[in-house]
C-alpha positions as CSV (number, residue, x, y, z in Angstrom):
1,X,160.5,86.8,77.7
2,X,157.4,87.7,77.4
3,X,154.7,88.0,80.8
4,X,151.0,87.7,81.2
5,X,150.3,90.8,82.6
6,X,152.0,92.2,79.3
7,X,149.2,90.1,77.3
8,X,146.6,91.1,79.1
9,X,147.0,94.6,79.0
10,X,144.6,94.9,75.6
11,X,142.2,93.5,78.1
12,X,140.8,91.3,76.2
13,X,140.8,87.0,76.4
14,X,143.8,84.8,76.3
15,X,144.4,81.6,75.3
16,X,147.7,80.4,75.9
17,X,149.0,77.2,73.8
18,X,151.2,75.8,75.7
19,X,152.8,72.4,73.4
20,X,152.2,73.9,69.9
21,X,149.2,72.2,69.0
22,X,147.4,73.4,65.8
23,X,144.2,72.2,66.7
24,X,144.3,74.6,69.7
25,X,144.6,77.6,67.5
26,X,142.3,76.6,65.1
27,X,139.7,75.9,67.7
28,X,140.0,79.8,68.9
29,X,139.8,81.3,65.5
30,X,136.6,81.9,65.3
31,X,137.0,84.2,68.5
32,X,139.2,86.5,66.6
33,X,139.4,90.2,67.7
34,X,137.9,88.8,71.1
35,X,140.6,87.2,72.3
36,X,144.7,86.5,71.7
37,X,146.2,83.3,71.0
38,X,149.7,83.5,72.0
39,X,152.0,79.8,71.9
40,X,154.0,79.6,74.7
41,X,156.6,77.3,76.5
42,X,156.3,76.0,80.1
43,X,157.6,73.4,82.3
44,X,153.5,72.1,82.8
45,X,152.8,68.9,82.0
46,X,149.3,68.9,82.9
47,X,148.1,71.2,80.3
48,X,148.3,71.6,76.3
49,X,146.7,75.3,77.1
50,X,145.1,77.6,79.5
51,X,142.1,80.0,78.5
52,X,142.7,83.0,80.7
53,X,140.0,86.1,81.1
54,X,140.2,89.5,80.5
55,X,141.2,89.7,84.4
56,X,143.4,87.3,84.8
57,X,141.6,84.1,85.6
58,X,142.2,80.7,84.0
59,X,139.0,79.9,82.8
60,X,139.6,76.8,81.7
61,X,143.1,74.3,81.7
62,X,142.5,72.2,78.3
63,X,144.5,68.6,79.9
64,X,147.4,67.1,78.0
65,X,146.4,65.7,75.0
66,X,142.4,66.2,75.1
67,X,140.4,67.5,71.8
68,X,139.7,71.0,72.1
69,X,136.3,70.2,70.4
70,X,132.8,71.9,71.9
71,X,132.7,70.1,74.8
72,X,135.9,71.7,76.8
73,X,137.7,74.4,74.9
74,X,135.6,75.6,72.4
75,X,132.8,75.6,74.8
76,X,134.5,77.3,77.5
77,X,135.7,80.2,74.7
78,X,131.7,80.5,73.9
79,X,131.1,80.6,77.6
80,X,133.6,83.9,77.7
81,X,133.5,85.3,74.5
82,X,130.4,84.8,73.4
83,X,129.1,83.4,69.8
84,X,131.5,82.6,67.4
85,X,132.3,85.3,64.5
């Protein structure tokens, strides 16, 4: 088991995908070397994945089942981390 202080420890961005979902990934790959996308498994069911900071704040929960397009995800990772590469 892995935990999120171990993650964090490059200090960098998190996004944690918590039900597999390719889109997810996809959506963050433009923020590569900015932050880590790491799949994980939980009990939640009220999230599909959690953008975390650099210090250990969820910056944004990404609900069950919504598209991670520029209004909620993708936004939120340009909020963070900037422009896209």
């Amino acid at each position: 088991m892995t935990r999120s202080a171990d993650l964090l420890r490059e200090r960098r961005g998190l996004l944690l995908d918590l039900v597999d979902r390719t889109e997810v990934r996809d959506a963050a790959a433009a923020w590569t070397g900015r932050d880590n996308t790491v799949t994980a498994r939980t009990d939640r069911v009220d999230a599909d994945a959690l953008l975390i900071r650099p210090d250990g704040c969820v910056a944004r929960a990404l609900p069950t089942g919504q598209d991670p397009d520029a209004t909620t995800l993708v936004r939120a990772l340009g909020t963070w981390f900037g422009q896209p590469a």
